[in-house]
VEXMIKOL-218899 format. One line per field, with one value per residue: residue number from 1; residue in one letter; y, x, z of N, C-alpha, C in turn. Coordinates in Angstrom, 3 decimals. Last residue first. Layout:
seq: (NUM  ...)
type: (a  ...)
ny: (Y  ...)
nx: (X  ...)
nz: (Z  ...)
cay: (Y  ...)
cax: (X  ...)
caz: (Z  ...)
cy: (Y  ...)
cx: (X  ...)
cz: (Z  ...)
END
This chain:
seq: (113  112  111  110  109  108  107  106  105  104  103  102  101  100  99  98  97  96  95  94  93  92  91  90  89  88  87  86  85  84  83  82  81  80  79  78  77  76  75  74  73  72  71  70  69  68  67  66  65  64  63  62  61  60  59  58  57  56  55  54  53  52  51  50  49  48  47  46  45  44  43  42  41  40  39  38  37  36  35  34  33  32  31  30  29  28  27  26  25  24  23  22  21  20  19  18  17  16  15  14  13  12  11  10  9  8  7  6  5  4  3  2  1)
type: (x  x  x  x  x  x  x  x  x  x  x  x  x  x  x  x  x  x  x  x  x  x  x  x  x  x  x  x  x  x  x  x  x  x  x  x  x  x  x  x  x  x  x  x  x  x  x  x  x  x  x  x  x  x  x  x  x  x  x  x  x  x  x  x  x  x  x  x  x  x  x  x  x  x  x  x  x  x  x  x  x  x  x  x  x  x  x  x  x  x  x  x  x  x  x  x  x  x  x  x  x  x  x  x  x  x  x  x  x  x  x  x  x)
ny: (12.518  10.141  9.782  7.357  6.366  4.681  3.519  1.558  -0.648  -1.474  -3.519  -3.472  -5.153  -4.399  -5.469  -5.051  -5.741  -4.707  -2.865  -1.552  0.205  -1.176  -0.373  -0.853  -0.199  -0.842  -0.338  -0.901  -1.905  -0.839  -1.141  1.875  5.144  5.741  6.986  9.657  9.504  10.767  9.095  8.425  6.548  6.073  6.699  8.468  10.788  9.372  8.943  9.419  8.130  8.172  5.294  3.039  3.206  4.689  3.633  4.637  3.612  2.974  1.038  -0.277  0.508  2.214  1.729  3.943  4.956  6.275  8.020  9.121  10.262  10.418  8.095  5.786  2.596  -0.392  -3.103  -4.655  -3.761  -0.866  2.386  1.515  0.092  -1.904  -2.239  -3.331  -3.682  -4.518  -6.649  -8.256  -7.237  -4.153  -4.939  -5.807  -4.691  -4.775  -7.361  -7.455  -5.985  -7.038  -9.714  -8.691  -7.806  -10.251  -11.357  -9.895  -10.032  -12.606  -12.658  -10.960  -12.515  -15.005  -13.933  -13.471  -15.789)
nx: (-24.076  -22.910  -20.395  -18.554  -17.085  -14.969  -14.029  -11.134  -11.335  -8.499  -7.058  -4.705  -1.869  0.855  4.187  6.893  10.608  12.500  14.572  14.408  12.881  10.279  8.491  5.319  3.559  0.922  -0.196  -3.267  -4.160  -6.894  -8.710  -9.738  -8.554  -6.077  -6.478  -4.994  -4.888  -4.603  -4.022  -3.686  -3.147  -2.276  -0.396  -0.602  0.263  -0.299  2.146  2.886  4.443  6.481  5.285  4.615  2.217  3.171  5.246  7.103  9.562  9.175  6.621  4.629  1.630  -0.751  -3.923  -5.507  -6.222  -6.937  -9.119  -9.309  -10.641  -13.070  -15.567  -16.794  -15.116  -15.083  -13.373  -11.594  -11.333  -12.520  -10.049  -9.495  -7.651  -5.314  -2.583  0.779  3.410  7.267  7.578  7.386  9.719  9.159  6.081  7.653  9.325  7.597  7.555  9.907  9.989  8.742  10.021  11.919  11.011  9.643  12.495  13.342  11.368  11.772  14.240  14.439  12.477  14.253  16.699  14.929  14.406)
nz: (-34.359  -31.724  -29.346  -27.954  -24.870  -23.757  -20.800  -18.803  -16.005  -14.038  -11.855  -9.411  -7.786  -5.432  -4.292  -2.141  -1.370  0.879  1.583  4.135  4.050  1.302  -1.403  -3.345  -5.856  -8.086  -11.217  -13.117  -16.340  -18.447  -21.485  -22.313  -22.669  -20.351  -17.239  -14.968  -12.000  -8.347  -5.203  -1.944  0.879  4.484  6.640  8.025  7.439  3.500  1.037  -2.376  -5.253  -8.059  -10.949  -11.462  -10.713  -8.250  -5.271  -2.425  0.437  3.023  5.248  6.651  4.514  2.600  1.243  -1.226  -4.111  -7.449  -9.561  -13.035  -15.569  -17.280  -16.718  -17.071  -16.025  -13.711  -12.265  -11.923  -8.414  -7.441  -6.741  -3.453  -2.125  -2.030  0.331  1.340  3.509  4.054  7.286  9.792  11.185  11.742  12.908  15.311  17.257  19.488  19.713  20.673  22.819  25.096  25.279  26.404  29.086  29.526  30.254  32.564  34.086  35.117  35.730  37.946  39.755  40.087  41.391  43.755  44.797)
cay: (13.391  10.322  10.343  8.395  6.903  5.917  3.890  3.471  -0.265  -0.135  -3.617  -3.359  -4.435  -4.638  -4.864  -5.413  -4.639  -5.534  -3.180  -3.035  0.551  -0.830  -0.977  -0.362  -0.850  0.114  -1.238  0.133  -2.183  -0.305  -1.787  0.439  4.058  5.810  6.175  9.723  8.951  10.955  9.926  8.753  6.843  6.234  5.376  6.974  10.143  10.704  8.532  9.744  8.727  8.695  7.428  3.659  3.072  4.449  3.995  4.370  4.346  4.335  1.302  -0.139  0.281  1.561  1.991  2.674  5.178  5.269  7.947  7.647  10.738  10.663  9.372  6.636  3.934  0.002  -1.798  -4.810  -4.546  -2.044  1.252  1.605  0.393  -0.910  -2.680  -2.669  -3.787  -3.585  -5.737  -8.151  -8.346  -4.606  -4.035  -7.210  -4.943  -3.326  -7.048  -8.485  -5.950  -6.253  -9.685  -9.701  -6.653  -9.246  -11.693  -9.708  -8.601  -12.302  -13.406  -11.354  -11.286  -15.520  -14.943  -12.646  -14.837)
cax: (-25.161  -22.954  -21.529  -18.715  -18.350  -14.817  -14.976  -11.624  -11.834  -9.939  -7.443  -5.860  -2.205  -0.256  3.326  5.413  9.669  11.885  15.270  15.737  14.222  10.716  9.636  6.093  4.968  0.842  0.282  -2.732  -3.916  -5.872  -8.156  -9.672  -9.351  -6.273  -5.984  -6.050  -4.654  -5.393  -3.416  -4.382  -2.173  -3.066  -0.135  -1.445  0.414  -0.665  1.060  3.381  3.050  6.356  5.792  6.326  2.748  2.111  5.172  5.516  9.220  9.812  7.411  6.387  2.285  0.523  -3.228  -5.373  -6.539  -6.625  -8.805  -9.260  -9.857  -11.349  -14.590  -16.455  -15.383  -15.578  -14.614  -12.259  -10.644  -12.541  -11.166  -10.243  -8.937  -5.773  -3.933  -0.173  2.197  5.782  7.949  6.539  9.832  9.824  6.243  6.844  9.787  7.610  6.230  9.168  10.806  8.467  8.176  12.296  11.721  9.090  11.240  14.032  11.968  10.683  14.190  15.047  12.199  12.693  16.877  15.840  13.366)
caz: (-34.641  -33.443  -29.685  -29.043  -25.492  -24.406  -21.813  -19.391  -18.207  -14.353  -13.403  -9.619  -8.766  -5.831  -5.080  -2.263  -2.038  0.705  0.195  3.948  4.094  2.687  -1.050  -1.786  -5.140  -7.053  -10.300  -12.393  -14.683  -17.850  -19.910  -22.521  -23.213  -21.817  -18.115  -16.465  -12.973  -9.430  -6.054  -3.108  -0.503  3.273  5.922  8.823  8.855  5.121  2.157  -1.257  -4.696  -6.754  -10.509  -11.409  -12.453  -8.755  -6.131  -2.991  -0.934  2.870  2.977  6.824  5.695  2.696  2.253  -0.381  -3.333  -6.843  -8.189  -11.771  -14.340  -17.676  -16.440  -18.349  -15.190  -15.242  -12.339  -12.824  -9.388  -7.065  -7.696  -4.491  -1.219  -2.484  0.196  0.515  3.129  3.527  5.682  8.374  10.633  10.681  11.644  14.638  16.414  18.445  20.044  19.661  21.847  24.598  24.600  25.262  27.746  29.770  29.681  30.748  33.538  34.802  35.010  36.610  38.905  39.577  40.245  42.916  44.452)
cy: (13.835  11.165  10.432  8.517  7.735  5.851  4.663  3.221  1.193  -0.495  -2.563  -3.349  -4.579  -4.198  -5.295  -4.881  -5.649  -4.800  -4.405  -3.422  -0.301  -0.499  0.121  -0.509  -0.295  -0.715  -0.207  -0.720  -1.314  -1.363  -1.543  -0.230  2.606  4.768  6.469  8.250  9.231  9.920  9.774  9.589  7.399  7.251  5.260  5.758  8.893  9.661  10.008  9.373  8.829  8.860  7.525  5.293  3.773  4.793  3.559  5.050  4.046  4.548  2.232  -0.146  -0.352  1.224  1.439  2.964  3.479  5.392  6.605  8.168  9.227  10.777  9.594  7.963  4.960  1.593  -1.114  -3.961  -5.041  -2.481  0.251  2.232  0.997  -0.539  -1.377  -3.200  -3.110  -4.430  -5.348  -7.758  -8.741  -5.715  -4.313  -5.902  -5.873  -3.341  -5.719  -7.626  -6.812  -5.534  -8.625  -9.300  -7.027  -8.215  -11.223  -10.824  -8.806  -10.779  -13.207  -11.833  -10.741  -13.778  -14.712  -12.890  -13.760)
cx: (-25.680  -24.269  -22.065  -20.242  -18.223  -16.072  -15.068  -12.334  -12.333  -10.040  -8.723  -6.586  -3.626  -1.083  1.786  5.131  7.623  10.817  13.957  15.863  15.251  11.979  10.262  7.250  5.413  2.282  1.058  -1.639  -2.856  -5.296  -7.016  -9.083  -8.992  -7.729  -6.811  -5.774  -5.616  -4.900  -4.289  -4.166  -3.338  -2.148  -0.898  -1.181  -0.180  0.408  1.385  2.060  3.476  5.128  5.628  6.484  4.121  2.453  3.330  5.798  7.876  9.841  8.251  6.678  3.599  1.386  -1.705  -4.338  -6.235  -5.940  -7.843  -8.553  -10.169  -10.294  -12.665  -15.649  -15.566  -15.959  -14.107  -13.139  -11.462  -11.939  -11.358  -9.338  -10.270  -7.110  -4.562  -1.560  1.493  4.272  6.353  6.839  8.652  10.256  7.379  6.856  8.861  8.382  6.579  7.912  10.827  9.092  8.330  11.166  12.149  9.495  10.446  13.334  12.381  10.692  12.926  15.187  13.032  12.300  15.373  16.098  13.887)
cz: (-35.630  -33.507  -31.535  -28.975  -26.616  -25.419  -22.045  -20.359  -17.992  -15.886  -13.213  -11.347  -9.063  -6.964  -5.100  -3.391  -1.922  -0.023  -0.294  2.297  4.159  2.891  0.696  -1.199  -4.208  -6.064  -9.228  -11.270  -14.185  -16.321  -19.338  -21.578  -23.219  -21.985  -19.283  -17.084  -14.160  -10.663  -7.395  -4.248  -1.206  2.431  4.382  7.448  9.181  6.153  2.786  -0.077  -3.052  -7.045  -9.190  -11.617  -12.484  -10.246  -6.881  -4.239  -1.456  1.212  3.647  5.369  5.829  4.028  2.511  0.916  -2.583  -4.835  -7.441  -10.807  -13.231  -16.544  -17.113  -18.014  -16.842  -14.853  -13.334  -12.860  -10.088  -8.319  -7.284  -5.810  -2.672  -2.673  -0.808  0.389  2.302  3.254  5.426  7.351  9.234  10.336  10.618  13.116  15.245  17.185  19.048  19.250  20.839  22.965  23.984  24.367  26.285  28.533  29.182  29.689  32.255  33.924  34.264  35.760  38.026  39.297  39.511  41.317  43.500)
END
């Protein structure tokens, strides 16, 4: 009987340790929640916006961006007229990197008077 709850315990502390360890067998995650990909914007200013999970670095168009307590990313962008892809990299503390990348068209409206 002895044998059979020792056995059941470190079973148990095995699971459990799979189980908290699953984040750093996945490596980083990225999801980018908006712009939608290929959306079309006349503003001078883009929002990009999403969610990062097991990173310790974030990048946006290879500049530091930084998450909340929960992992979300938002950070502003002026792109230039015309098709822009925005690429968004997460590299975790083992050196495992993610990327994701979204496509915005900046329109540039002239006016003629």
């Amino acid at each position: 009987m002895k044998k059979l709850l020792a056995t059941l315990v470190v079973l148990l502390l095995l699971g459990y340790g799979l189980f908290e360890a699953r984040k750093l067998l996945e490596g980083p995650q990225i999801t980018i929640a908006m712009p939608i990909d290929g959306s079309a914007t006349s503003s001078s200013a883009v929002r990009i916006g999403g969610t990062a999970q097991n990173i310790s670095f974030l990048t946006i168009n290879d500049k530091a961006a930084y998450t909340d307590e929960h992992g979300n990313f938002s950070e502003l962008i002026s792109p230039p007229p015309g098709l822009t892809v925005v690429t968004v990299t997460g590299i975790d503390r083992f050196g495992r990197k993610v990327t994701d990348t979204v496509s915005v068209t900046a329109l540039n409206y002239c006016s003629t008077t």
